[in-house]
N, C-alpha and C positions, 0 to 999 in steps of 0.2 A: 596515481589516480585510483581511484575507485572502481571496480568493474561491477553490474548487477543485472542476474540473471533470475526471470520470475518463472513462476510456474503456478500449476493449480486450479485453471482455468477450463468456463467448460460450459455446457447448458444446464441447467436445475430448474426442479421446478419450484413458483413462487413460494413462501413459504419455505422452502427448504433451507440447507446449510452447505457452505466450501470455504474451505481454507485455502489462501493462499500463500506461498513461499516466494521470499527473496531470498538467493545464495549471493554475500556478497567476498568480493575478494581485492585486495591492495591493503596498503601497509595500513591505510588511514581510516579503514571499515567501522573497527570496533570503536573510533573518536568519534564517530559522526551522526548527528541526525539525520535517520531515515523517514521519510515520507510516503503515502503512498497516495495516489493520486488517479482520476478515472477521467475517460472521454467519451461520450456519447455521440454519435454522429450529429454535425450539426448542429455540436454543442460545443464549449468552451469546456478548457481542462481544468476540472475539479476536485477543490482539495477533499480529501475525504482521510487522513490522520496521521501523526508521526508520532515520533520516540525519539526520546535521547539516546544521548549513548550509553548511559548507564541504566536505563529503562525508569529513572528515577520519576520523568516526566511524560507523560502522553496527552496526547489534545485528539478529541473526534470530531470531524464534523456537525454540528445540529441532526441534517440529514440520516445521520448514521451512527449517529449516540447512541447505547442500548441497543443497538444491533451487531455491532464492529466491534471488535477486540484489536488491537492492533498491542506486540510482543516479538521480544529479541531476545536470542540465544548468541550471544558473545561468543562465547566456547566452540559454537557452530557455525559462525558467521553467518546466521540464517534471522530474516525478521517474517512473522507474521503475518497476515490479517485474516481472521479470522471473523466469518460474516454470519448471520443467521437473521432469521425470519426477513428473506431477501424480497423482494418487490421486483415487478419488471421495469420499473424508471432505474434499480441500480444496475442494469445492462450497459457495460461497457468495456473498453479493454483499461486495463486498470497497470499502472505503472509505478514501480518504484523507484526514488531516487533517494540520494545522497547530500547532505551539505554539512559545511563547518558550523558549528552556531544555531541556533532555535528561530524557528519561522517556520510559516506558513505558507509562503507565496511560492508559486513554481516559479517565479523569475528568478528566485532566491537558491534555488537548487544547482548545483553543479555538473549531476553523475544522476544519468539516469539509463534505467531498464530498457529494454524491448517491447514490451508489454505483453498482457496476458487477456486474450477477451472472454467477460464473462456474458453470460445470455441466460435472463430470468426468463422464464415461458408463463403465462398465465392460465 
């Protein structure tokens, strides 16, 4: 299995910037597409970017295109996402997971995080 632990998470205010970390660990890390994905109270969990495993490919959200960087370090088992000029609608606790294969649907995921909540302030 996959195991994945986030971090990085926190208040900012709008307009600012935070990085977040996923340390991932199991035999099958470095093969896998990582996702990382957000919940808003009261809201449905949404997709917000992934990577391959070779970082050859990444997908952003609309939402969050030109804001989001989303990046993996193989060598570190560690993936990204790196946010900037944040908004108080992207307040949420934000989760990373795991799958075999390219997608975007959280049903499609396997192996997921704990989450990390982030809180824009306006």
């Amino acid at each position: 299995q996959v195991r994945l632990v986030e971090s990085g998470g926190g208040l900012v205010q709008a307009g600012g910037s935070l990085r977040l970390s996923c340390a991932g660990s199991g035999r099958t890390f470095s093969d896998s597409t990582i996702g990382w994905f957000r919940q808003a109270p009261g809201k449905e969990r949404e997709f917000v970017a992934d990577i391959n495993w070779s970082s050859e490919f990444t997908y952003h959200a609309p939402s969050v295109k030109g804001r989001f960087t989303i990046s993996r370090d193989n060598a570190k088992n560690m993936v990204y996402l790196q946010m900037g000029s944040l908004k108080p609608e992207d307040t949420a606790v934000y989760y990373c997971a795991a799958r075999m294969g390219w997608g975007h649907l959280a049903d499609e995921y396997d192996y997921w995080g704990q989450g990390t909540q982030v809180f824009v302030s306006s």
